[in-house]
C-alpha positions in Angstrom: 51.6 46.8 212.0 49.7 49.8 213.6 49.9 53.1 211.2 49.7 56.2 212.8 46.3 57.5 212.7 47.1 60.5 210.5 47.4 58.0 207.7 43.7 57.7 208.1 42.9 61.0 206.9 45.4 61.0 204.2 43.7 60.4 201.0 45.1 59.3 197.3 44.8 60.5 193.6 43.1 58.0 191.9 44.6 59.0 188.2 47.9 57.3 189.8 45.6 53.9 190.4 44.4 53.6 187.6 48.0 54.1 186.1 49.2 51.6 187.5 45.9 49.2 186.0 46.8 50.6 182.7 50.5 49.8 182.5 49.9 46.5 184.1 47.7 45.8 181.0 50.2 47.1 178.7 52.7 44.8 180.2 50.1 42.1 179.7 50.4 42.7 176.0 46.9 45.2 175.9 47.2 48.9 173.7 46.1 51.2 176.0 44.6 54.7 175.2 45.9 56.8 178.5 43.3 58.7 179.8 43.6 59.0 183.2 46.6 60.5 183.9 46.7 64.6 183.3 49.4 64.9 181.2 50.2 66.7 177.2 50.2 63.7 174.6 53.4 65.2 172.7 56.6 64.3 173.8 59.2 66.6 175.4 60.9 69.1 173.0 64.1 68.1 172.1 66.4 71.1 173.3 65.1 70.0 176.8 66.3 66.4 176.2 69.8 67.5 175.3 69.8 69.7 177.7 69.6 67.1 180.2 72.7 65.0 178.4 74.4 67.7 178.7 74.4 67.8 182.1 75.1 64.3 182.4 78.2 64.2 180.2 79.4 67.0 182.2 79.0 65.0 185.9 75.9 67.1 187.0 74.9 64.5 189.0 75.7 65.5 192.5 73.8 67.3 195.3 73.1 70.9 195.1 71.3 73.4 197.2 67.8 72.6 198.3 66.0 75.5 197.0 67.7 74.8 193.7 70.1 75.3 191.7 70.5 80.0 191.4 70.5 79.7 187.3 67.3 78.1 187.2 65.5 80.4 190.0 66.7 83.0 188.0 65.3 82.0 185.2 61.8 81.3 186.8 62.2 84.6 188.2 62.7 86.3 184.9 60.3 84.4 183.0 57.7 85.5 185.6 58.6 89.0 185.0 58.7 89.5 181.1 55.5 87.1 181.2 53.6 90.1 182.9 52.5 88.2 186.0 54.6 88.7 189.2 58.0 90.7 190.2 60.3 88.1 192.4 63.3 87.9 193.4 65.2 84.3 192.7 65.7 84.6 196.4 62.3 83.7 196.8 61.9 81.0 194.2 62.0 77.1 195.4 62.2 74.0 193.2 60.4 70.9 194.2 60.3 67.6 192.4 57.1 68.6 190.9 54.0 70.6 192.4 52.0 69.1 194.6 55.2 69.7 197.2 54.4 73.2 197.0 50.4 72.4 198.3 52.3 69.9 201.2 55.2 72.3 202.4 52.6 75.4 202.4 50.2 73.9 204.3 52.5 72.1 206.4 54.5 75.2 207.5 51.3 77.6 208.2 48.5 74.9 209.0 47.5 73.3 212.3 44.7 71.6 214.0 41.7 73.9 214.3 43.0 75.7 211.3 40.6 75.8 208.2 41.8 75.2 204.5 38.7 76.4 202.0 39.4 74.9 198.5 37.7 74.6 195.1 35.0 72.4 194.8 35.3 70.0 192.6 39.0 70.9 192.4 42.5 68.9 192.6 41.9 65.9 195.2 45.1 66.8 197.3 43.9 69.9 197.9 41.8 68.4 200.6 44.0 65.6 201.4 46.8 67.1 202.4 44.4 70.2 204.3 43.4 67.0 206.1 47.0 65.5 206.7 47.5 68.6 208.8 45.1 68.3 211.3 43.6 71.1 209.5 40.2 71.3 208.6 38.9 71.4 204.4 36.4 73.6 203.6 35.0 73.0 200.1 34.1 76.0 198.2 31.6 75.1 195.5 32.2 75.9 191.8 28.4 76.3 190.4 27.8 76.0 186.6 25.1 78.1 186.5 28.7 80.6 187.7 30.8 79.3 184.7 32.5 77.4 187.4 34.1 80.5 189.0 34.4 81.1 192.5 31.8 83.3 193.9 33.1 85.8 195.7 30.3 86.8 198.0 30.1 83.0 198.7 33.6 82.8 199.5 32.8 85.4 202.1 30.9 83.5 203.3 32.9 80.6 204.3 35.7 82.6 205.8 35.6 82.5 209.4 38.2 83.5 212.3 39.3 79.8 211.9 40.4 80.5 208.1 44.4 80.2 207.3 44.7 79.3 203.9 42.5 79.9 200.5 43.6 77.4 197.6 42.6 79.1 194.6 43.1 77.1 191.0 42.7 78.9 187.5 42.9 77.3 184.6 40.6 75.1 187.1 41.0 71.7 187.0 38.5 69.6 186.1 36.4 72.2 185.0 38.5 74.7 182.6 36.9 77.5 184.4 39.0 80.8 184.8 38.7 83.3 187.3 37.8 87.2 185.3 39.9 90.0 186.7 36.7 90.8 188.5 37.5 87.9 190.3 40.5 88.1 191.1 40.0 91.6 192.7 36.9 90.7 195.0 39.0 87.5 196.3 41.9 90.0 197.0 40.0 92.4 198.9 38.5 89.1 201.4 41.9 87.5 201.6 43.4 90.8 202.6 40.5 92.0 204.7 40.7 88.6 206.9 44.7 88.4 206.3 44.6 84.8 204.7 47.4 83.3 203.5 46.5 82.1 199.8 48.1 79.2 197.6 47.7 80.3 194.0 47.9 76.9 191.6 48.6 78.0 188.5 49.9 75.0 186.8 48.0 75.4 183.7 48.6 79.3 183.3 50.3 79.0 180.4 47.5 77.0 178.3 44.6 79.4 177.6 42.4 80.1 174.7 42.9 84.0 174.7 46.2 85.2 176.5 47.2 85.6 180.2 44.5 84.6 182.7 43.8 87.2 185.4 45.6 86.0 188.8 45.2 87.3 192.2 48.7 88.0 192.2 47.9 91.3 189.7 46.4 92.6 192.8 48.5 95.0 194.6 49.7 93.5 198.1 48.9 90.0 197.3 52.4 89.3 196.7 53.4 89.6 200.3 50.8 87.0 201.4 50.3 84.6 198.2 52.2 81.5 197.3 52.7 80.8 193.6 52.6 77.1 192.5 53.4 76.4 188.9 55.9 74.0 187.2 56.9 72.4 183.4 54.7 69.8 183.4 52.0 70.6 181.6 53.7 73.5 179.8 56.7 71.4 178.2 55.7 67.7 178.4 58.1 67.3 181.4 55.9 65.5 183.5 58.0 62.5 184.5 61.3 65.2 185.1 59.5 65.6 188.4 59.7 69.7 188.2 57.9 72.5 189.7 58.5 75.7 191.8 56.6 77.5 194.6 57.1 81.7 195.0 56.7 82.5 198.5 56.5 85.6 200.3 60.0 85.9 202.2 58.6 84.3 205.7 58.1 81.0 204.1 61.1 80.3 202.1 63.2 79.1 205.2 60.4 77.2 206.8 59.6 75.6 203.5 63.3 75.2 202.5 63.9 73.2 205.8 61.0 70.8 205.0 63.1 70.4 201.5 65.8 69.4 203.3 64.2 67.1 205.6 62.3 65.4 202.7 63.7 64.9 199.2 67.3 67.1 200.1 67.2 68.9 196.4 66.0 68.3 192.6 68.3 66.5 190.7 71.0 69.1 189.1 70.4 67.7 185.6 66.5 67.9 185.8 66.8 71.2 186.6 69.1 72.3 183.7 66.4 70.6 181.6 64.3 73.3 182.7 66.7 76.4 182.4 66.6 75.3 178.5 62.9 75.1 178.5 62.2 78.5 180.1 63.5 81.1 177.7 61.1 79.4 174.9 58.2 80.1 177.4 55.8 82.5 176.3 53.1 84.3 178.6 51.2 81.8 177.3 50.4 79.4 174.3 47.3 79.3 172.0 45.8 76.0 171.7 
């Protein structure tokens, strides 16, 4: 069988290979200490899990809209807001069965071939995976420890070129920990703005942090209109396996990115999502480890 040859450029997360090694041992009878998978080692809080029964007993089983269901992009939408980070309207909120459809629909409503995608360096391997799917080109922006492995600004400025679509910025980074100062944030703002780039904001891991809310490029004013917000109850509530996330987009995207929901995975299962509605009001701005 001949694959198309995008499948060439298509790459793979390797935490999901070694998995699969893992559990196959387990099956074999080994203990395994998991490692390799990002994911808390506490299970999901209760109140979730009955939420979730609760929906199933009452028949929540069905289709709903692809976006999602209002309550819960309401709730994200408030959350956002009493957490100090961004003012959206549900009407811009979109649920995906987890995050990284957030970094796929993004990049494949805006990117093309010819089109550059700069990303962290090192930094989230679909990142350049999917820039690649595209047709679009990855540009690696390098995370330097001798920088706290922060983006550098001036080096960023570098990279940007007439070419440039999309910026992927990541704080909390993964793998390094790294997070970007309001300093930061503010010098990437001015370039994005300046050379009208689109940028994809992962901020899966905002609400873990040693000392309060991390800076974001979205505190910058007139970043809303051109940023997308990825974040999600993964890594938050232990709700890895619910397959849950949510993208913010400025209003130009939601249709094009709600037709690619449609076209793909039709909607997030209803009782998923009420899983999350009961999980978000115990959200705090953020949690002290």
């Amino acid at each position: 069988m001949r694959l198309a040859g995008r499948m060439s450029r298509l790459g793979t997360e390797s935490a999901f290979e070694v998995l699969g090694k893992a559990v196959a041992l387990e099956r074999a009878g080994r203990r395994v200490i998991h490692l390799e998978i990002g994911e808390p080692d506490f299970a999901t809080p209760p109140h979730v899990i009955a939420a979730v029964e609760r929906a199933l007993d009452a028949g929540l089983t069905k289709y709903v809209p692809s976006p999602g269901i209002m309550e819960l992009r309401e709730a994200v939408s408030a959350h956002l807001q009493s957490a100090g980070r961004m003012a959206a309207t549900p009407e811009r909120v979109v649920i995906t069965p987890g995050g990284k459809p957030v970094m796929f629909f993004t990049m494949l409503a805006l990117c093309e071939p010819g089109d550059e995608v700069i990303y962290p360096d090192p930094g989230f391997p679909m990142y350049a995976s999917i820039a690649d799917f595209t047709g679009a080109t990855p540009v690696p922006l390098p995370l330097r420890e001798e920088n706290g492995f922060r983006i550098d600004p001036e080096e960023l400025a570098r990279l940007v070129t007439d070419r440039t679509k999309l910026l992927i910025l990541n704080s909390p980074q993964n793998p390094c920990g790294s997070v970007l100062t309001a300093e930061d944030v503010e010098a990437v703002a001015k370039i994005a703005i300046a050379r009208d780039l689109v940028v994809l904001s992962d901020e899966i891991y905002s609400s873990l942090s040693y000392s309060g809310r991390c800076p974001s490029v979205l505190d910058v004013d007139g970043m809303a209109e051109r940023t997308v917000l990825l974040d999600g109850w993964s890594k938050t509530f232990a709700m890895t396996g619910f397959r849950l996330g949510y993208g913010v987009f400025p209003p130009a995207l939601v249709e094009p990115v709600t037709r690619l929901m449609v076209n793909s995975v039709s909607c997030v299962p209803a009782f998923s999502q009420h899983g999350a509605i009961a999980a978000q009001p115990f959200g705090l701005p953020f949690c002290v480890l």
